[in-house]
N, C-alpha and C positions, 0 to 999 in steps of 0.2 A: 342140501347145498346152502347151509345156512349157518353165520355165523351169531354167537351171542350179541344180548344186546349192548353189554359193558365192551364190547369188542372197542380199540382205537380202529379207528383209520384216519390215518394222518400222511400228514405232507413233510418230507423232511429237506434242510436246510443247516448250509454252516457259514458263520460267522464271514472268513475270507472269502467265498464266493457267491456270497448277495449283498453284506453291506454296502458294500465300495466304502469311500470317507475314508482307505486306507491309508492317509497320513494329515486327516483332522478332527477337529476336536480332541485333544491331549492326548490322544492313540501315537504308540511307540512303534517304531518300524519291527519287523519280522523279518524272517530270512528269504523269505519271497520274494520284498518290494525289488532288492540288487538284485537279484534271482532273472529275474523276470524281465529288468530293463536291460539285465548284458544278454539275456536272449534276444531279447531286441523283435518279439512276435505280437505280444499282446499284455498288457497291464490290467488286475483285478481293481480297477476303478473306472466305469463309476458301478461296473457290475449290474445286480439288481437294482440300486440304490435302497436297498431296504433303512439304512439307515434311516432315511427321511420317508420311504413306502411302506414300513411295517403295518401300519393303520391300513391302508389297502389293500396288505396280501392276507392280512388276519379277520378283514372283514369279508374276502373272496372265503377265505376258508368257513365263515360261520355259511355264508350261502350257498355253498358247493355241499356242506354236511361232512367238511374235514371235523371232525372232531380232536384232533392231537396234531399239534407241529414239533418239530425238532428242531432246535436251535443250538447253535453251541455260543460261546462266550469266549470275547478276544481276552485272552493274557494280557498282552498287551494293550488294551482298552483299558483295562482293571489296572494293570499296573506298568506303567508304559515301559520299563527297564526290566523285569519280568519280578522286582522286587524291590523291597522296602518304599519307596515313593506312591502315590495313588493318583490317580486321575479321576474329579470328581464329577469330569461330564461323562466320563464312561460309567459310571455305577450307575450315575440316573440313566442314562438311556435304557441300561436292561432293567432299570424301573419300570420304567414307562413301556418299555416290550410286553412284559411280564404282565403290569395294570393294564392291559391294552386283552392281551388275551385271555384274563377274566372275563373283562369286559363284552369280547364275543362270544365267550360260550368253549376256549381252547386249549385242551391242557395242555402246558409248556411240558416237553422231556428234553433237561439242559445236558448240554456234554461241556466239561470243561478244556478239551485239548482236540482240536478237529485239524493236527498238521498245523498247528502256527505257536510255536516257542516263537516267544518273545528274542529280537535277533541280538541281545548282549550276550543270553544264556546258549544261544545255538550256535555263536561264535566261540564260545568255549567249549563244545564237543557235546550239546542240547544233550540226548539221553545217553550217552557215551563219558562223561561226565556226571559221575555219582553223586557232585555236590547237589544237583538236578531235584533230586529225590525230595528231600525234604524243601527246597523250593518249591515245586511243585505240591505240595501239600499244606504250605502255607497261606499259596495261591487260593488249594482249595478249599480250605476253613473260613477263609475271608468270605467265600465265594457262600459258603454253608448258611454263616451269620448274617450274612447280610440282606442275604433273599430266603430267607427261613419262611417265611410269608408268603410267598412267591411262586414258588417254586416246590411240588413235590415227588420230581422224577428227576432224579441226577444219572450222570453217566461222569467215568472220570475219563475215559479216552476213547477217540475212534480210531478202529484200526489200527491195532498195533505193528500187524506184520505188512502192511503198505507202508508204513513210516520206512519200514528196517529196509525193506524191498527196493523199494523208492529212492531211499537215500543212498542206501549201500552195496547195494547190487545191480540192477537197472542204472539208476544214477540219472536219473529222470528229475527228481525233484533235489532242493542245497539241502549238503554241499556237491552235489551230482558225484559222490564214488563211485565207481563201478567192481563188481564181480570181488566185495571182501564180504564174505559169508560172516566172518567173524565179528565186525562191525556192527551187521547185521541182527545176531544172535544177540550181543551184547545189550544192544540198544533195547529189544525188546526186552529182556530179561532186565532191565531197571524200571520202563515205564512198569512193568508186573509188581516191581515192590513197591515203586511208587503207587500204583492201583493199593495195595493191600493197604500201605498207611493212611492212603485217605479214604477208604473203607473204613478202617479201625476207626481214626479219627473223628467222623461221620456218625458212627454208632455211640460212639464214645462220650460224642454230644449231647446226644439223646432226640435229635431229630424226629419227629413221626413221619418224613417221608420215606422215599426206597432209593437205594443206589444201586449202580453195577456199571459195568462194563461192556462197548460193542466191540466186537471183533467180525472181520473180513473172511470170511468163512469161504473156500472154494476147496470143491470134493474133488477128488481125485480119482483117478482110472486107470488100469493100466492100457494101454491101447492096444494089447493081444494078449491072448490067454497066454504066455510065455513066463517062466518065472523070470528072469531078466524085466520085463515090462512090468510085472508085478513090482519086483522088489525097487524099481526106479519110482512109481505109483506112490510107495509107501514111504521111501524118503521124504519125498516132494511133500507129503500130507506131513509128514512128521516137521517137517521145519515149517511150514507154512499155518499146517491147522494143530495137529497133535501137544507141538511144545506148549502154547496156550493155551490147550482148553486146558491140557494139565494143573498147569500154572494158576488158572481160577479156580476150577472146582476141585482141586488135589490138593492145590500150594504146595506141590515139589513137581520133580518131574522122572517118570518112571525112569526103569532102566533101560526099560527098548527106548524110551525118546533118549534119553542122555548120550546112548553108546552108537546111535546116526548124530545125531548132533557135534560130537565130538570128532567121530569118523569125517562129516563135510569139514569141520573147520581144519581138519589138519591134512585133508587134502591141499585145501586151501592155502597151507601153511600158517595157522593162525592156533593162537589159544584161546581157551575160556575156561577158567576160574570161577566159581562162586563161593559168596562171605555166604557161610553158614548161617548168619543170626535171621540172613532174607528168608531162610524156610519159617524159621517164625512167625514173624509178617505174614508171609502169605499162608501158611498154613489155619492162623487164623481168621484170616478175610476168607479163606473159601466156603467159612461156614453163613457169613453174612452176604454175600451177594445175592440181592434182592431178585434180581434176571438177569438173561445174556440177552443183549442186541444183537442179530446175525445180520450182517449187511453181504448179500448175495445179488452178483448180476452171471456168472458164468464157471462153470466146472472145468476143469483139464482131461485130458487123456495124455498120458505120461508114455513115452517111449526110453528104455534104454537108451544112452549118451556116453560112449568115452573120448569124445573129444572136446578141446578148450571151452572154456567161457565163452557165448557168443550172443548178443542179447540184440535186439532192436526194438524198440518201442514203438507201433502205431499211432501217433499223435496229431493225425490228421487225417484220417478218417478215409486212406488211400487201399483200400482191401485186399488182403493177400500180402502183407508188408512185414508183420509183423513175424519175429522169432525169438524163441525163448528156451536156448541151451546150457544147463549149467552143470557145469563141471562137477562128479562126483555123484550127480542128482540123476537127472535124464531131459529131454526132450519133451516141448510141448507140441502136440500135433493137433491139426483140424481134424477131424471125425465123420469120414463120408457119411453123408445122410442126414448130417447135425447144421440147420442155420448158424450163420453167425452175425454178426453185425459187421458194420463198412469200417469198423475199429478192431475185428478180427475177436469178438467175443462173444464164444459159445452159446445160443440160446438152447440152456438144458435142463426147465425147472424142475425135471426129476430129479434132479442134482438138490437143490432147494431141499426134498424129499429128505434126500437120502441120508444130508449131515444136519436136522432137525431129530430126525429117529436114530442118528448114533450117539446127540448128546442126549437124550431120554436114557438110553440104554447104557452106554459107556459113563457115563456122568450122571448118577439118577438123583445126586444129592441136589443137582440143580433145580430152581423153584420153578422159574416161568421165563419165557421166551416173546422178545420182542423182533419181529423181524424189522428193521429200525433202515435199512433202505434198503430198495430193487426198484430196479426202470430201466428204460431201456434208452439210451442215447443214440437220436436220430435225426437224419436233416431236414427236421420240419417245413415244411410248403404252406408259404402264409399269400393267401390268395384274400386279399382286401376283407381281412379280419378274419375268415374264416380258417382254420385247420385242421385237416380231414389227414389225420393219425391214428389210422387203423391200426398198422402192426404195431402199435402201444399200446393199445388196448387186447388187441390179442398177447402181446407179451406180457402184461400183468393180470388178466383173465387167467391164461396157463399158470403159471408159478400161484397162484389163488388158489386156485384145483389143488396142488402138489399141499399148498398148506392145511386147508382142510380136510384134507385127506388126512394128516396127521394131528389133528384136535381132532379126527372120528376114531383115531387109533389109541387116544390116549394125553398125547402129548399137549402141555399146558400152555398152547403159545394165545397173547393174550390184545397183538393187536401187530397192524401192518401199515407202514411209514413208503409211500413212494416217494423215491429220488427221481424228481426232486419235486417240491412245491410248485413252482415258477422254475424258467428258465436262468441258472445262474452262470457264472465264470465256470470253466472247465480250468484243475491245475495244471495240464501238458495238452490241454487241448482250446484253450480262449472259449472263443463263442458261439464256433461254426456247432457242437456237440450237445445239441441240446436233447435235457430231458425233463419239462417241466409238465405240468396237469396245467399250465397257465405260459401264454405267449408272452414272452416281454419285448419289445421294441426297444432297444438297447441307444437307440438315440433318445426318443423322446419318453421312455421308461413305461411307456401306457404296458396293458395287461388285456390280453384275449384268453378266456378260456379255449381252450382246444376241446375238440370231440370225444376226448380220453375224458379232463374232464367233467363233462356231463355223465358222462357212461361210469365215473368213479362218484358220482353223488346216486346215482341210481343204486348203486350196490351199498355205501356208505349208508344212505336213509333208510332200505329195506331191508340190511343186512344180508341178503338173498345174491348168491352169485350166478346172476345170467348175463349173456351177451346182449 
């Protein structure tokens, strides 16, 4: 029960929901800020304040024995329009982030794109909008050169099928659509070539660091032995997980994912097209991606569905609320036997297991495996400084288990990022939804380690996993 000693463990963390400073120092608005105030619930400022507490949460991490943070980098920090113009207090800030976690001891792993396009580019149809593509990759050459020093763990997006999910179908996060699969499809199928040119580009440089890409990984089930539950199972993975791993480690996409793929969209009444020259791009980025980040908190059990669209979001944490029907696809069901959380999501770290040993197996060209976030979001009890968060420490205990389990089987995974570091901004859920190793007091910004924690520096310094 013991992991290597080059293992990471780190804390992860993204730009929108810890800096706050969301409309200071030269930083350009995103589709959030309007987002967020015509909901009229809860604004990502002042959040963490990491902007001004990064010194604090990076010198928590040398003392706690986090070894790796996750950070990603505002677009719009860098370039407040999402192009040509520069904003030269944001480049030093990730200076000084960056010098800051030398300094204690912390290797930065940057993501360029964590859900915040810059909001001139996502009023034009953000990854829906092809022009997007090479924007985006100019963004990230700048991003390359300039912190070559800095930095030598890149990511170019997180999540790509929460973006599509999000935007286009649930309609949870802008421009909040709801139920266009096709939208959907699209959008991610651009971030993809966008990933592969700044791949290319990145190598191309001649960089000594590693890049790749996270993606949101959740396994699927059918929830009876029935073939109707099966073949609902397999859709649901095929649009959610299948068409992307394809898309990294293939750069195309078979023919069982293309001919579900097409099937939902023209349920849907929609098209999808693709420019040939993308298999290019991606075909040759699949051979250079350094690793996958799998960010895991929950598995499905899939039920056959022939009736409409019908979606509801849990966004407050009310249990039992949530539903997730879509047309052509199937049913998401709770799982007698299976906890969940008061957000209605699965705790099933076999699941973790199960789509770490399919990309081994199904995808072997792949190098190495970051599990880059899991935690579990809960309604911390802050009893005068103290926080006694047990079922988080048993939640990331189990899913620990499920990992090592697969580095004794073979598989190259090479270090594990809890979401989150500190307590940040939830994007459909504010502040009540906390998942941090660290208390924040969101008035006066101070920082309580929690009893996860100390129980996460115990495992982090002996590499050894016990309770």
């Amino acid at each position: 029960m013991r992991f290597k000693d080059d293992f990471i463990f780190g804390g992860a963390t993204a730009a929108y929901q810890c800096e706050g400073s969301s409309k200071c120092y030269g930083k350009g608005k995103v589709a959030w800020d309007d987002f967020l105030e015509k909901e009229n619930r809860f604004l990502a400022d002042p959040a963490s304040d990491f902007y001004h507490q990064y010194p604090v949460d990076l010198n928590l991490c040398r003392m706690f024995g986090i070894n790796g943070i996750r950070v990603s980098i505002s677009w719009s920090r860098i370039f407040p329009k999402g192009v040509k113009e520069i904003n030269q207090e944001g480049i030093d800030f990730y200076h000084r982030v960056f010098q800051e976690c030398r300094k204690q001891g912390v290797e930065p792993f940057v993501t360029l794109h964590h859900f915040d396009t810059p909001d001139e580019l996502h009023k034009k149809g953000d990854f829906l909008n092809r022009e997007i593509i090479d924007q985006f990759v100019e963004y990230a050459k700048f991003c390359f050169k300039e912190y070559q020093d800095e930095v030598n763990y890149w990511f170019t997006f997180n999540e790509v099928w929460p973006v599509g999910v999000n935007q286009y179908i649930v309609g949870n996060f802008p421009p909040a659509i709801k139920y266009d699969i096709e939208k959907a499809v699209i959008s991610m199928h651009n971030m993809m070539v966008a990933h592969a040119k700044a791949v290319l580009a990145y190598k191309k440089m001649g960089y000594q660091g590693k890049i790749g890409i996270i993606h949101s990984l959740e396994t699927k089930y059918p929830y009876t032995d029935c073939d109707e539950d099966k073949k609902a199972a397999k859709k649901e993975d095929i649009l959610a997980n299948q068409f992307l791993l394809d898309a990294t480690f293939l750069g195309k996409y078979t023919e069982e994912t293309m001919e579900v793929i097409q099937e939902l969209i023209a349920i849907n009444h929609g098209s999808f097209h693709i420019d040939e020259k993308d298999f290019v791009y991606m075909q040759e980025a699949s051979k250079y991606n350094d690793y996958l980040g799998i960010n895991y908190y929950q598995s499905h059990f899939i039920k056959a569905y022939n009736g409409e669209n019908d979606i509801y979001h849990n966004g407050t944490g009310d249990k039992g609320t949530s539903r997730f029907r879509l047309k052509g696809v199937g049913e998401r069901m709770f799982k007698e036997g299976i906890e969940r959380t008061d957000w209605d999501w699965l705790i099933y770290p076999e699941g973790l297991y199960d789509m770490i040993k399919r990309i081994s197996t199904c995808y072997p060209n792949y190098k190495s495996i970051y599990i880059t976030e899991n935690g579990m979001g809960y309604k911390d009890d802050f009893e005068n400084g103290v926080i006694m968060d047990e079922p988080r420490i048993d939640y990331i205990y189990k899913h620990l288990q499920w990992v090592l389990k697969a580095i004794e089987e073979g598989v190259n995974v090479k270090g594990y990022f809890v979401w989150s570091l500190m307590d940040v901004f939830s994007w459909s859920n504010g502040y009540n939804k906390r998942y941090g190793l660290f208390y924040v007091d969101f008035e006066t910004q101070k920082r309580y380690p929690k009893a996860s924690a100390y129980w996460f520096k115990r495992v982090a310094s002996s590499k050894e996993l016990t309770l």
